[in-house]
N, CA, C and O atoms as CSV, one atom per row, in Angstrom:
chain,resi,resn,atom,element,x,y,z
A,1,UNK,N,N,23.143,2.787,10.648
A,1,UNK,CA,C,23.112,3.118,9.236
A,1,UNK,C,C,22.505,1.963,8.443
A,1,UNK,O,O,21.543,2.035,7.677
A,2,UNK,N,N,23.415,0.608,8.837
A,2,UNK,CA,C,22.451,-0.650,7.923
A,2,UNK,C,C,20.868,-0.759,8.223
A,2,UNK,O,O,20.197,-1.234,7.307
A,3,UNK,N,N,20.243,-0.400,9.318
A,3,UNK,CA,C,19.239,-0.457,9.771
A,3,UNK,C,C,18.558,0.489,8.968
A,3,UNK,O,O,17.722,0.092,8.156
A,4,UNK,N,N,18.879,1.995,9.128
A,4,UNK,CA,C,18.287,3.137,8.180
A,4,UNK,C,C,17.915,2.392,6.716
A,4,UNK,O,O,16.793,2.405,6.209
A,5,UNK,N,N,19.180,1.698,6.117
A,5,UNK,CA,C,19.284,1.476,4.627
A,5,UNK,C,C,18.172,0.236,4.656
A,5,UNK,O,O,17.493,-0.147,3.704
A,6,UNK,N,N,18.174,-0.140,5.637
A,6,UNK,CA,C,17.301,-1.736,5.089
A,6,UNK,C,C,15.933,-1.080,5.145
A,6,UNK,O,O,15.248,-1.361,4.162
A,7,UNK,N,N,15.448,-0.417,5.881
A,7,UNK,CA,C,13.722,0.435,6.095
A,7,UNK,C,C,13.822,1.167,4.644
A,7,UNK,O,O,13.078,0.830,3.723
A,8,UNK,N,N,14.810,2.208,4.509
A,8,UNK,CA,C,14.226,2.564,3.276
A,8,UNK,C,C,14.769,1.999,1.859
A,8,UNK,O,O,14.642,2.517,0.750
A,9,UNK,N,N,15.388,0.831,2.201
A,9,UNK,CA,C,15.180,-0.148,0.976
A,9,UNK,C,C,13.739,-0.845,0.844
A,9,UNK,O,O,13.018,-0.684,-0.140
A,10,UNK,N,N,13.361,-1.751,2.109
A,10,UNK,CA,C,12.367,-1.889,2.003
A,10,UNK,C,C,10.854,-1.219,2.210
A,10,UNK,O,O,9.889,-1.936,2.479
A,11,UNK,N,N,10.755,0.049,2.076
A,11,UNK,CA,C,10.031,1.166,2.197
A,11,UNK,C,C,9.759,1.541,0.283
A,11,UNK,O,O,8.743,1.410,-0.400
A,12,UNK,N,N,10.831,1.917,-0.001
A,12,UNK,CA,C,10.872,1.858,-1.441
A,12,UNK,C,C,10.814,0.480,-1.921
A,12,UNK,O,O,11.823,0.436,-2.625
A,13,UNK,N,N,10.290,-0.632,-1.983
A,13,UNK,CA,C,9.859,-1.810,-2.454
A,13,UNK,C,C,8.348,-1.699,-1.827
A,13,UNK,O,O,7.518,-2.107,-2.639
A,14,UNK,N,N,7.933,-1.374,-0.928
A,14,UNK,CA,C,6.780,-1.590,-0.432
A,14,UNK,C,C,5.529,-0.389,-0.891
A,14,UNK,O,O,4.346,-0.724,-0.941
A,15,UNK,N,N,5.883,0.702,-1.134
A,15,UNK,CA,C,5.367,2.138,-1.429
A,15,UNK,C,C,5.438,1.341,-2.947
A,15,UNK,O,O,4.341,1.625,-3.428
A,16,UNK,N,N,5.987,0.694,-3.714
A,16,UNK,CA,C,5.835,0.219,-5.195
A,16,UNK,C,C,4.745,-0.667,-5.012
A,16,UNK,O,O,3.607,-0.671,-5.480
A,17,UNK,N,N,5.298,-1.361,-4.284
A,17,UNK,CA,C,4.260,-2.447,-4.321
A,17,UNK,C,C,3.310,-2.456,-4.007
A,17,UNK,O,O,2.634,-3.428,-4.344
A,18,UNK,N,N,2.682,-1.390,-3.178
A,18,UNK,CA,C,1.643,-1.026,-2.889
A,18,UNK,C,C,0.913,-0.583,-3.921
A,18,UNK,O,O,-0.022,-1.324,-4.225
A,19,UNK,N,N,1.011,0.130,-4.384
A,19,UNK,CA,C,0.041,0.801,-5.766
A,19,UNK,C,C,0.013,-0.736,-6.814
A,19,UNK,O,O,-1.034,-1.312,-7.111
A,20,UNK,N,N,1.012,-1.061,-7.128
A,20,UNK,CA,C,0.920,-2.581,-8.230
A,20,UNK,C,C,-0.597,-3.470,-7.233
A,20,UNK,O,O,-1.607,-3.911,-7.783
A,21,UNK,N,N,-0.380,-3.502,-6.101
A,21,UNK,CA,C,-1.153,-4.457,-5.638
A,21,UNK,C,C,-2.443,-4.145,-5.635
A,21,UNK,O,O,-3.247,-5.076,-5.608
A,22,UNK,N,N,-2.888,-2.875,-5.660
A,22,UNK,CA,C,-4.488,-2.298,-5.539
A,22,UNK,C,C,-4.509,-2.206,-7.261
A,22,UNK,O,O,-5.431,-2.680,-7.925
A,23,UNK,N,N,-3.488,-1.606,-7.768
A,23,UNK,CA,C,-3.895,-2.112,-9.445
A,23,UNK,C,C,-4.005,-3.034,-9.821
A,23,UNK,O,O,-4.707,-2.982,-10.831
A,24,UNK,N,N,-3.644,-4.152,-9.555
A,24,UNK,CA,C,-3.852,-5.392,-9.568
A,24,UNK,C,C,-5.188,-5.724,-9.759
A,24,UNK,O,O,-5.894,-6.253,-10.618
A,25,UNK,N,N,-5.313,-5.078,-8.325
A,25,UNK,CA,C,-6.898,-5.940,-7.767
A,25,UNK,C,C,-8.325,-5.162,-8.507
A,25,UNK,O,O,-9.415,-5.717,-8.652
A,26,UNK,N,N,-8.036,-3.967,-8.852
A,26,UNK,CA,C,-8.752,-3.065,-9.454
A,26,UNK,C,C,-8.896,-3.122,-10.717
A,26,UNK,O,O,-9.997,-2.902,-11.223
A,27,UNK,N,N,-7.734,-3.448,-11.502
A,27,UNK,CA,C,-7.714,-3.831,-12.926
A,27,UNK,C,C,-8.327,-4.954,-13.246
A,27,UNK,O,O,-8.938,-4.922,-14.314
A,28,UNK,N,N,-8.360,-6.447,-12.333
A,28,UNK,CA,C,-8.418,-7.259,-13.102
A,28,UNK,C,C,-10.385,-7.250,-12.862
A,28,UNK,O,O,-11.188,-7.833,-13.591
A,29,UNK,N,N,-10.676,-6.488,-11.754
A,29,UNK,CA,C,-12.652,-6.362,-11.800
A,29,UNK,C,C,-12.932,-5.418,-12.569
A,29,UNK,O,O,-14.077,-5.412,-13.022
A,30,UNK,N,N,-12.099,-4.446,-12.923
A,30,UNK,CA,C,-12.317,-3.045,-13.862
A,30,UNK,C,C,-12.037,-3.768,-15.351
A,30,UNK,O,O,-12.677,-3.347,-16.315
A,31,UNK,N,N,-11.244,-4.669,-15.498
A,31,UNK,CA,C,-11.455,-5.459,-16.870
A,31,UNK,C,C,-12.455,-6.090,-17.163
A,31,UNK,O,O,-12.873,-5.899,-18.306
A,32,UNK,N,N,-13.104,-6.919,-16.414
A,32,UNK,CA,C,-13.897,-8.124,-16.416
A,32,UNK,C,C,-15.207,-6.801,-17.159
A,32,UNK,O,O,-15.656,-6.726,-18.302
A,33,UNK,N,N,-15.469,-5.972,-15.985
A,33,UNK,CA,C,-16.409,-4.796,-16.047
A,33,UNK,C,C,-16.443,-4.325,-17.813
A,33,UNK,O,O,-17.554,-4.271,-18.341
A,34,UNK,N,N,-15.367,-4.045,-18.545
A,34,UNK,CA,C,-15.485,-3.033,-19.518
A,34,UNK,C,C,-15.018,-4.262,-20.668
A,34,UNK,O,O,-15.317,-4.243,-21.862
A,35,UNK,N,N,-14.417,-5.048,-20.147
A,35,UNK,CA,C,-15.064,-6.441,-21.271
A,35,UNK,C,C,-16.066,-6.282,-21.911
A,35,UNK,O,O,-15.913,-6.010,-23.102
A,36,UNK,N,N,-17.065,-6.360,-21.518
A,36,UNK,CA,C,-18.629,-6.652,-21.458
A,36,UNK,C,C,-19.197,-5.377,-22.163
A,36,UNK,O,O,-20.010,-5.532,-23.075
A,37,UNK,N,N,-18.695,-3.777,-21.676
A,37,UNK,CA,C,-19.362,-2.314,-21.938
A,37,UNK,C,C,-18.077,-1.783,-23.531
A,37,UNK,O,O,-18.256,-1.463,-24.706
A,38,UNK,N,N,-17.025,-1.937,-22.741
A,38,UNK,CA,C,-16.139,-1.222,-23.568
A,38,UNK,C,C,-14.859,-1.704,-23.975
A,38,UNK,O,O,-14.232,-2.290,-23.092
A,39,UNK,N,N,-14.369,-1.614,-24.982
A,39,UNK,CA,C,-12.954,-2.113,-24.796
A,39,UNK,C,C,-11.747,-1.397,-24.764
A,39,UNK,O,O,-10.629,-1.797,-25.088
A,40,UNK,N,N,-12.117,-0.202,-24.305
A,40,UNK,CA,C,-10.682,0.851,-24.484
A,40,UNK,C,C,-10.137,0.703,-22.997
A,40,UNK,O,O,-10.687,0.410,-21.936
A,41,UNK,N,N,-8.538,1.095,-23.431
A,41,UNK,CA,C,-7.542,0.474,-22.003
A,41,UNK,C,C,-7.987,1.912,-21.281
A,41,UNK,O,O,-8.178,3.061,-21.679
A,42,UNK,N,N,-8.034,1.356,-20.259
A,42,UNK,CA,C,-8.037,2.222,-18.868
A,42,UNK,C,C,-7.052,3.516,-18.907
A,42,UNK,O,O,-5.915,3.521,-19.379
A,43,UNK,N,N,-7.903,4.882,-18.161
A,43,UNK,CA,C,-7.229,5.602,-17.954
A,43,UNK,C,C,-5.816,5.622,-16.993
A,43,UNK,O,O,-5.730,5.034,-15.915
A,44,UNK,N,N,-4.764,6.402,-17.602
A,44,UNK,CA,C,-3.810,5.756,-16.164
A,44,UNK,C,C,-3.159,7.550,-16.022
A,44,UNK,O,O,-3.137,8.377,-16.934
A,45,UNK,N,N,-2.716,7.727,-14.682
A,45,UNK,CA,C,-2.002,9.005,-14.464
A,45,UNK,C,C,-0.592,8.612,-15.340
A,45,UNK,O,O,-0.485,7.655,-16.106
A,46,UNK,N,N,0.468,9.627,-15.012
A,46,UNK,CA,C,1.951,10.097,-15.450
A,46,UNK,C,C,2.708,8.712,-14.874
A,46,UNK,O,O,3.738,8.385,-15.464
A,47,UNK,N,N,2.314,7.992,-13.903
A,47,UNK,CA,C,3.437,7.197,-13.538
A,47,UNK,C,C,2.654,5.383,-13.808
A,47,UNK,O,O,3.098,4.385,-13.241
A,48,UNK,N,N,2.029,5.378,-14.317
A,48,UNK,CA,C,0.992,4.351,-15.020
A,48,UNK,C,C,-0.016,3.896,-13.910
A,48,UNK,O,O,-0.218,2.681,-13.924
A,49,UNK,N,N,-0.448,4.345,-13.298
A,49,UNK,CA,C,-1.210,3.954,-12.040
A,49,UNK,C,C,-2.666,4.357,-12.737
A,49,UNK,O,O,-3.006,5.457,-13.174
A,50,UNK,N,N,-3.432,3.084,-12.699
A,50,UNK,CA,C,-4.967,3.262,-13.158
A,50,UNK,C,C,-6.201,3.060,-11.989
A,50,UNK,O,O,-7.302,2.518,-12.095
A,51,UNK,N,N,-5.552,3.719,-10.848
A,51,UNK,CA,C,-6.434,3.991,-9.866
A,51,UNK,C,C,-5.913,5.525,-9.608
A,51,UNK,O,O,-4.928,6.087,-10.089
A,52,UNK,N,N,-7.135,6.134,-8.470
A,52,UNK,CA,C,-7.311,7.086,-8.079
A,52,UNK,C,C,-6.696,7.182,-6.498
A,52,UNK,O,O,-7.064,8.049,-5.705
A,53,UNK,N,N,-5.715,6.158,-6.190
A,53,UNK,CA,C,-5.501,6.401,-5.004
A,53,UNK,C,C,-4.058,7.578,-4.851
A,53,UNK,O,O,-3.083,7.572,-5.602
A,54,UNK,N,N,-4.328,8.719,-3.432
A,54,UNK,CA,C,-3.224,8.648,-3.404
A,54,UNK,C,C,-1.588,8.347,-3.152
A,54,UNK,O,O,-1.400,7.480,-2.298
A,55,UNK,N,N,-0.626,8.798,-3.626
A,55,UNK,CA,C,0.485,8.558,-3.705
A,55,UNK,C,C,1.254,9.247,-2.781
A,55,UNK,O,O,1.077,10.460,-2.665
A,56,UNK,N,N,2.294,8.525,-1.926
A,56,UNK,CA,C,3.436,9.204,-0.969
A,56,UNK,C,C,4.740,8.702,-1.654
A,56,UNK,O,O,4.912,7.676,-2.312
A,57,UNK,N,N,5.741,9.834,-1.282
A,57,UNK,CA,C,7.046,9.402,-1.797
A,57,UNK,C,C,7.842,8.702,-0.942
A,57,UNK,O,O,7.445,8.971,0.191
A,58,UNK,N,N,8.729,7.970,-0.894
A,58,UNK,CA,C,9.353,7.154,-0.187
A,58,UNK,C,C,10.357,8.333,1.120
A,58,UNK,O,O,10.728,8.026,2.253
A,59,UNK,N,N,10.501,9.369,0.546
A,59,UNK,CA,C,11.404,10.373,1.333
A,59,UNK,C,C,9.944,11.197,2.114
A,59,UNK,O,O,10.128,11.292,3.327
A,60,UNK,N,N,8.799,11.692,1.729
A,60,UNK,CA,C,8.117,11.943,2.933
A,60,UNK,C,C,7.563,10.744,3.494
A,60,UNK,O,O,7.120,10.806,4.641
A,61,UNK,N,N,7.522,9.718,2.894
A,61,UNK,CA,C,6.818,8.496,4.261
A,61,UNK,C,C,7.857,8.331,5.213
A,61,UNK,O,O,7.551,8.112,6.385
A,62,UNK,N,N,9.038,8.405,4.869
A,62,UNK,CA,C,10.138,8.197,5.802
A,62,UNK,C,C,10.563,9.808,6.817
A,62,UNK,O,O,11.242,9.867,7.842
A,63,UNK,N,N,10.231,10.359,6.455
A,63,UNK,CA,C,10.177,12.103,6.957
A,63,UNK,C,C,8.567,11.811,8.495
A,63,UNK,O,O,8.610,11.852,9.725
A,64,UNK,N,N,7.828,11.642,7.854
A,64,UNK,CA,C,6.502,11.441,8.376
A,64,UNK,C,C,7.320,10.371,9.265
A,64,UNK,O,O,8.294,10.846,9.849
A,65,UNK,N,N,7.048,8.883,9.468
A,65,UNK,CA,C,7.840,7.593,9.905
A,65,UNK,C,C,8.342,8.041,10.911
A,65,UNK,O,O,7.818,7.855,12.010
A,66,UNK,N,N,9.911,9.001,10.694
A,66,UNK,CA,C,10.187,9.142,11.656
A,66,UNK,C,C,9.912,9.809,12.736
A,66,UNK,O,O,10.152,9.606,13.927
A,67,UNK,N,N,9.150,10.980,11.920
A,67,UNK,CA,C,8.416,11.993,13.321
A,67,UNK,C,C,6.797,11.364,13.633
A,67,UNK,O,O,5.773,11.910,14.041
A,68,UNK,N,N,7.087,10.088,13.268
A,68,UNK,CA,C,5.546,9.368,14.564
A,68,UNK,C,C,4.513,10.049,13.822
A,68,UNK,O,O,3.616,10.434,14.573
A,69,UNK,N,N,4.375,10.262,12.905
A,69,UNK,CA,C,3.079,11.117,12.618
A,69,UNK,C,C,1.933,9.975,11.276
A,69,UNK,O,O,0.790,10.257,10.918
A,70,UNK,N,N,2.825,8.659,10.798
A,70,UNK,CA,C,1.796,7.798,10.200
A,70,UNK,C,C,2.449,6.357,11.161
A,70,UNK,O,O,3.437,6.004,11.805
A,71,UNK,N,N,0.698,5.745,10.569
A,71,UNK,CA,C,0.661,4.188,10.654
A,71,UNK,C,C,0.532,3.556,9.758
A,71,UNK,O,O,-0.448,3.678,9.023
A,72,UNK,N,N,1.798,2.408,9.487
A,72,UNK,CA,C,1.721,2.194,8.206
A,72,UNK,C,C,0.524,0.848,8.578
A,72,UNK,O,O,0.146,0.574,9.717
A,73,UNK,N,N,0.171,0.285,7.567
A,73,UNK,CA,C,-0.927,-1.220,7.615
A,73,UNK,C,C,-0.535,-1.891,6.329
A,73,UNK,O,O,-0.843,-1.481,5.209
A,74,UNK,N,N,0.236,-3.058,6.622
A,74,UNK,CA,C,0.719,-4.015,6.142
A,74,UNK,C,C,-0.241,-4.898,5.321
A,74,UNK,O,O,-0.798,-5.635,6.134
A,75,UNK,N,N,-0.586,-5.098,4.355
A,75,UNK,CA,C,-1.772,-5.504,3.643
A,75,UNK,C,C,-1.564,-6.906,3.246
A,75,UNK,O,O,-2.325,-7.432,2.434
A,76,UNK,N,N,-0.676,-7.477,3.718
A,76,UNK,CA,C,-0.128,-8.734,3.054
A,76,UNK,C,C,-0.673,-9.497,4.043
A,76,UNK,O,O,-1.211,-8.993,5.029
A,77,UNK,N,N,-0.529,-11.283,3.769
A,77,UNK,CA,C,-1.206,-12.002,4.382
A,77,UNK,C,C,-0.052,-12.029,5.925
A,77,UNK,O,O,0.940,-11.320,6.094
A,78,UNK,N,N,-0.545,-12.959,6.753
A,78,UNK,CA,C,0.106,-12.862,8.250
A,78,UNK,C,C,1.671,-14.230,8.017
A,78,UNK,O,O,2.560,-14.280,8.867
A,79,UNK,N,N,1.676,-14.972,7.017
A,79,UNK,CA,C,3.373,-15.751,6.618
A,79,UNK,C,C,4.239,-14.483,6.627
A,79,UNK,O,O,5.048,-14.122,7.481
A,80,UNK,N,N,3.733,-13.648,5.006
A,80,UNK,CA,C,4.196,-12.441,4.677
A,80,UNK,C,C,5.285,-11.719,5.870
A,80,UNK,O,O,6.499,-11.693,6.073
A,81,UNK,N,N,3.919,-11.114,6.557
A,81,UNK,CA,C,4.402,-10.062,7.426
A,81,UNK,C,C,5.314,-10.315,8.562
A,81,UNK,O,O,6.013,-9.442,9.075
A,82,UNK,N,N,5.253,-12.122,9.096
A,82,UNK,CA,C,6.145,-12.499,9.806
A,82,UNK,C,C,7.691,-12.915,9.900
A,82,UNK,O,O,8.485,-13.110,10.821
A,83,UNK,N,N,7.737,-12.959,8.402
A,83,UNK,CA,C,8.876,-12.728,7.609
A,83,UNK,C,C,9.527,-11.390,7.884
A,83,UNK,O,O,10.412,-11.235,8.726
A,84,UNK,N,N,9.079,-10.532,7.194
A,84,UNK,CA,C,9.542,-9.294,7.318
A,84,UNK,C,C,8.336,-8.285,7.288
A,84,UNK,O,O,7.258,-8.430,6.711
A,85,UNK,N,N,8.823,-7.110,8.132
A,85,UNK,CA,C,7.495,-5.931,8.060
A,85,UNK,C,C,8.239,-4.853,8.265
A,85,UNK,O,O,9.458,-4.906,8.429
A,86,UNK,N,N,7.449,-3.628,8.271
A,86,UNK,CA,C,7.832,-2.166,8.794
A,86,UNK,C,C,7.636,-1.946,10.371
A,86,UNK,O,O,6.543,-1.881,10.933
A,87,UNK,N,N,9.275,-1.813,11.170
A,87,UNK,CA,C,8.497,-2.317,12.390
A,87,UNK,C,C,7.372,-1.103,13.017
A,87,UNK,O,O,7.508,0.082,12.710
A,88,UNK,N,N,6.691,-1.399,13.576
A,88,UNK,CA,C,5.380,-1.049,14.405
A,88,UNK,C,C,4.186,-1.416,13.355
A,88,UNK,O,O,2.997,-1.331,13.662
A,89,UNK,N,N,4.649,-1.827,12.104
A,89,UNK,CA,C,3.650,-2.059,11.585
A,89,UNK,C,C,1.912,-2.747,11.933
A,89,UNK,O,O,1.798,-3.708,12.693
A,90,UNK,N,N,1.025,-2.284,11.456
A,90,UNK,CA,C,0.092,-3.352,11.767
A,90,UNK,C,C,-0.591,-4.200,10.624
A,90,UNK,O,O,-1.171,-3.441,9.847
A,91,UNK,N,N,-0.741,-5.866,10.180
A,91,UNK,CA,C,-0.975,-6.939,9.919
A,91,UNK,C,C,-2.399,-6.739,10.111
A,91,UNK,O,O,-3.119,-6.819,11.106
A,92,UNK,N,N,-2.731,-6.304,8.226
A,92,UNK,CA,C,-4.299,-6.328,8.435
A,92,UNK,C,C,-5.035,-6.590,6.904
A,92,UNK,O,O,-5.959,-5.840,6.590
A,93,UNK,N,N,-4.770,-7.253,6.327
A,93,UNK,CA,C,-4.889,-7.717,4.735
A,93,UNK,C,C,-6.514,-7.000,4.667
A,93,UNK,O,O,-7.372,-6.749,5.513
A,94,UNK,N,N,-6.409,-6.845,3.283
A,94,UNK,CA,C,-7.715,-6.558,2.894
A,94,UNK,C,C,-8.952,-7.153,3.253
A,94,UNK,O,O,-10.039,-6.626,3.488
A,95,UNK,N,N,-8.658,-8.150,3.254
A,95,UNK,CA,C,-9.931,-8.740,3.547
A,95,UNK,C,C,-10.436,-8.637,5.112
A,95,UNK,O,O,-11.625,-8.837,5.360
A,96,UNK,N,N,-9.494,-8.316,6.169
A,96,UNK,CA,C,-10.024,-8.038,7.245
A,96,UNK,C,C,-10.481,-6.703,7.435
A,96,UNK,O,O,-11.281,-6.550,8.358
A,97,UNK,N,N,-10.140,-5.651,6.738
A,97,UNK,CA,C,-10.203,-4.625,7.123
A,97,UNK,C,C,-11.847,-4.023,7.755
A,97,UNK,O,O,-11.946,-3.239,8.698
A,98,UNK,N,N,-12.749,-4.467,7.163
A,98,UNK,CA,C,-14.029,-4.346,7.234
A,98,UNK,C,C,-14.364,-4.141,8.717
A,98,UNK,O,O,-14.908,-3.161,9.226
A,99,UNK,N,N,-13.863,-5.440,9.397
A,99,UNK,CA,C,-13.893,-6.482,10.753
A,99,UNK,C,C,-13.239,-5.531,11.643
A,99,UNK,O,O,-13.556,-5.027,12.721
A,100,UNK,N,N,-11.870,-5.405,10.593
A,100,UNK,CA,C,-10.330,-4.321,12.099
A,100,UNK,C,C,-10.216,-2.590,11.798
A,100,UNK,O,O,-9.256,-1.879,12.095
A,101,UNK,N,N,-10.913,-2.355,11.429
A,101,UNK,CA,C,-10.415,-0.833,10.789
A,101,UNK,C,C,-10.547,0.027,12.260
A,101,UNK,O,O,-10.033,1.141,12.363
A,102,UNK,N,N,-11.224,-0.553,13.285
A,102,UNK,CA,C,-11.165,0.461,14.532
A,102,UNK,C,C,-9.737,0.199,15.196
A,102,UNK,O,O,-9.281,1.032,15.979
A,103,UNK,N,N,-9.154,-0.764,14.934
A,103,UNK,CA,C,-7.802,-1.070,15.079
A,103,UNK,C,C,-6.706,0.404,14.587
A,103,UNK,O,O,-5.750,0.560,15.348
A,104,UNK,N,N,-6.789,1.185,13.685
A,104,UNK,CA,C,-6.562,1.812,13.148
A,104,UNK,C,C,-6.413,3.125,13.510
A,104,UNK,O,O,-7.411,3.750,13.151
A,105,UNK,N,N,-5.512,3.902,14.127
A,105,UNK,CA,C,-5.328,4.748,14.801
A,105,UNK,C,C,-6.381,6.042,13.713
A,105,UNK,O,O,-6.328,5.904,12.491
A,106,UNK,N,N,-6.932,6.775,14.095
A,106,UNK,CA,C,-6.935,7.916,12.900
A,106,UNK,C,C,-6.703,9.337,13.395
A,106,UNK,O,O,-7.348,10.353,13.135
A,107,UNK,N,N,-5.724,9.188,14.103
A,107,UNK,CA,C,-5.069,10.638,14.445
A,107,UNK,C,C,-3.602,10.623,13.579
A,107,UNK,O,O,-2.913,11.632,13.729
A,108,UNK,N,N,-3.125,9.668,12.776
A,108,UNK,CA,C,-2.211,9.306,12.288
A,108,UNK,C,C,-2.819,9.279,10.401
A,108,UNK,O,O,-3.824,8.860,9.826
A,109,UNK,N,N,-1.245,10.143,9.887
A,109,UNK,CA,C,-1.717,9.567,8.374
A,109,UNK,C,C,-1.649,7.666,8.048
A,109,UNK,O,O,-0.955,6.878,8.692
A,110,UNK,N,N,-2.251,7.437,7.296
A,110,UNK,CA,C,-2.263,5.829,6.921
A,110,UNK,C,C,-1.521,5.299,5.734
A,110,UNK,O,O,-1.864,5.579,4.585
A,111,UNK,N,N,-0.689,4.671,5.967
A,111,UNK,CA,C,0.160,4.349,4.788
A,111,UNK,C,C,-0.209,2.821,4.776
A,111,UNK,O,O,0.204,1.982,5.577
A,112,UNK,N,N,-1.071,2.611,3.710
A,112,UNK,CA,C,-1.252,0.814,3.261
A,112,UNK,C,C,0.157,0.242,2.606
A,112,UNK,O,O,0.907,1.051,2.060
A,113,UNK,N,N,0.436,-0.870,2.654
A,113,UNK,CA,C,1.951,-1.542,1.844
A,113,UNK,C,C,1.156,-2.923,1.849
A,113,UNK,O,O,0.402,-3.367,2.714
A,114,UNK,N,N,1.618,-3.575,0.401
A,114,UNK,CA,C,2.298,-5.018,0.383
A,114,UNK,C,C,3.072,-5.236,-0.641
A,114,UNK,O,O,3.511,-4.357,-1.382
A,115,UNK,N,N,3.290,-6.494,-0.737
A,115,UNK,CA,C,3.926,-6.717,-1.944
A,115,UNK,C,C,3.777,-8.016,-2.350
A,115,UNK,O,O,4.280,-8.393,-3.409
């Protein structure tokens, strides 16, 4: 049971943090960008997210999870992930992805995380 609670504690911290972290990274070149063209704030969906990626809920990633059917990819640097991860996770920060993406099962849905 503590085991269950700690995955989807940290499942629900990581599925957050995931979207903050690509908004992050998207906002602050999508600012620089409309600096310069425009100054109106960015479009954002219902839950303030000003990207187009999509969204999983913490109860189907964990539904999915358990029936083996995604791989999650840990986006954080390799301190990060050695600390703590999602286990089977795979340790593949953005910046490698270019290099590792055949690493990457694709018979599996893909769930990116960091935080």
């Amino acid at each position: 049971m503590k085991k269950t609670l700690s995955l989807s504690s940290f499942l629900t911290i990581a599925l957050l943090f995931s979207a903050a972290c690509q908004t992050a990274s998207t906002t602050s070149t999508d600012n620089k960008a409309k600096n310069t063209t425009n100054s109106a704030a960015p479009k954002t969906d219902e839950h303030g997210h000003t990207d187009d990626a999509p969204r999983i809920t913490l109860t189907d990633a964990k539904k999915e999870f358990d029936a083996g059917n995604v791989v999650f990819v840990d986006t954080r640097a390799k301190s990060a992930y050695d600390v703590e991860h999602i286990k089977g996770a795979i340790n593949m920060t953005t910046a490698d992805v270019e290099a590792r993406y055949k690493e990457i099962p694709t018979s599996k849905k893909i769930i990116a995380y960091c935080s």
